[in-house]
N, C-alpha and C positions, 0 to 999 in steps of 0.2 A: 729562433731555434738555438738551443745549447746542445753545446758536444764536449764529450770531455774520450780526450786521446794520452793513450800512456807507451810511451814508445818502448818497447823488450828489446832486449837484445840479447842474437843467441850465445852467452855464455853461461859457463858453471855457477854455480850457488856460492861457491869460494870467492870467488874471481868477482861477482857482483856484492858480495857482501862486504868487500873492502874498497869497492867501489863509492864513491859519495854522488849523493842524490840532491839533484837542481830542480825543482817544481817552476815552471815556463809559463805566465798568463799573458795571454796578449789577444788579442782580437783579430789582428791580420794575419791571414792563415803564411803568407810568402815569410813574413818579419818572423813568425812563429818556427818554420821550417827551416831560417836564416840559422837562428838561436841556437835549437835543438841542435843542428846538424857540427857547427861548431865547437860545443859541449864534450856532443860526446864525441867529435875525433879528437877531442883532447882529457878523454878517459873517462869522462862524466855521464852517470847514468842520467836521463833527462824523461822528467814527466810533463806532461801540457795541458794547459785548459784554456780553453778559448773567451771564459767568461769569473769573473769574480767568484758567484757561488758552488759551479762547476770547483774551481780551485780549493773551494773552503771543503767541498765532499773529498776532494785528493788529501788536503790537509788530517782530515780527521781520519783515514781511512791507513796515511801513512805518513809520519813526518820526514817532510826532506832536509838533507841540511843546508838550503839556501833556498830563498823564495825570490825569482824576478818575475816585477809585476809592472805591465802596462799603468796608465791611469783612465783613461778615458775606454770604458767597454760597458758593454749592455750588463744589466740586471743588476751589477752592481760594480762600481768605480773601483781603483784601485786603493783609493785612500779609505773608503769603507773596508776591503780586503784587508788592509796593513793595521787599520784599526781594529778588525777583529782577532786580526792574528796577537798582536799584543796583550788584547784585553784575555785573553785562553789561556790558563797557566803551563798547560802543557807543548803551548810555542810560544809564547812570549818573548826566549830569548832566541828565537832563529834569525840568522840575519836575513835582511831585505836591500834588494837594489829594486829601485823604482826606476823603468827605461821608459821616458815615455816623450813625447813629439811639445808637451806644455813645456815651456824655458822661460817663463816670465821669473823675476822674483819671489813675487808672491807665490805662483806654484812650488816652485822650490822652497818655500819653508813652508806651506801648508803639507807636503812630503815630509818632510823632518820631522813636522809635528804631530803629523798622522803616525810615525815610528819609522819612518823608512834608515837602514843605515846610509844607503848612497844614494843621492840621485844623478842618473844621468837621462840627457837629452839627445832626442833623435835628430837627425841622422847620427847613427853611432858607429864608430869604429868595430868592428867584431873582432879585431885580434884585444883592442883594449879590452873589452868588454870580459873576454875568456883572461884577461893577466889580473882584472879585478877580483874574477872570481876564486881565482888561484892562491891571492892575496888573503881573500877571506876566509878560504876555508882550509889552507895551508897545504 
């Protein structure tokens, strides 16, 4: 079963429009709530999907400016996810961090080459995790 969750938050139209937008795929609902919750205390609107093609309906419905994406989740992987993000001219160039629990080498450049810009591996730091994103999207 898919679910796709979009977390609001109550403020003004002003105030969220110069807010920047994080899209969250992960599969563990705790790792998921982890993410989110760190995000946005540090200013970040956050959307969520629990599944690859769940994420690809958010994508198309609204672009965020940063995609973190699990790899290993039902209906569809994360490296399909980043590879369809890519191949769509209308995200193509959004950045991606791939967070995901695979640390092998090989994992790690089948991510790169699927399009990811960063990978990181779990267990993760959440204070890193939110200073990368900060990085990327200035």
């Amino acid at each position: 079963m898919s679910s796709v969750v979009t977390n609001n938050q109550e403020t003004s139209t002003d105030t969220e429009s110069k807010k920047r937008t994080v899209l969250v795929v992960e599969d563990d609902a705790g790792i998921l709530r982890q993410i989110a919750f760190n995000l946005e205390s540090h200013g970040y609107l956050v959307q969520t999907a629990m599944t690859g093609l769940d994420a690809l309906k958010l994508l198309m419905q609204k672009r965020p400016d940063l995609l973190i994406t699990d790899v290993m989740m039902p209906e569809m992987d994360g490296h399909e996810l980043v590879s369809s993000v890519r191949a769509d001219p209308e995200l193509a160039d959004m950045p991606v961090i791939m967070l995901t629990a695979r640390s092998q080498d090989e994992d790690m450049m089948q991510g790169y080459q699927s399009g990811t810009d960063l990978y990181l591996t779990k267990p993760f730091n959440p204070a890193e995790l939110v200073t990368f994103v900060k990085r990327i999207l200035g």
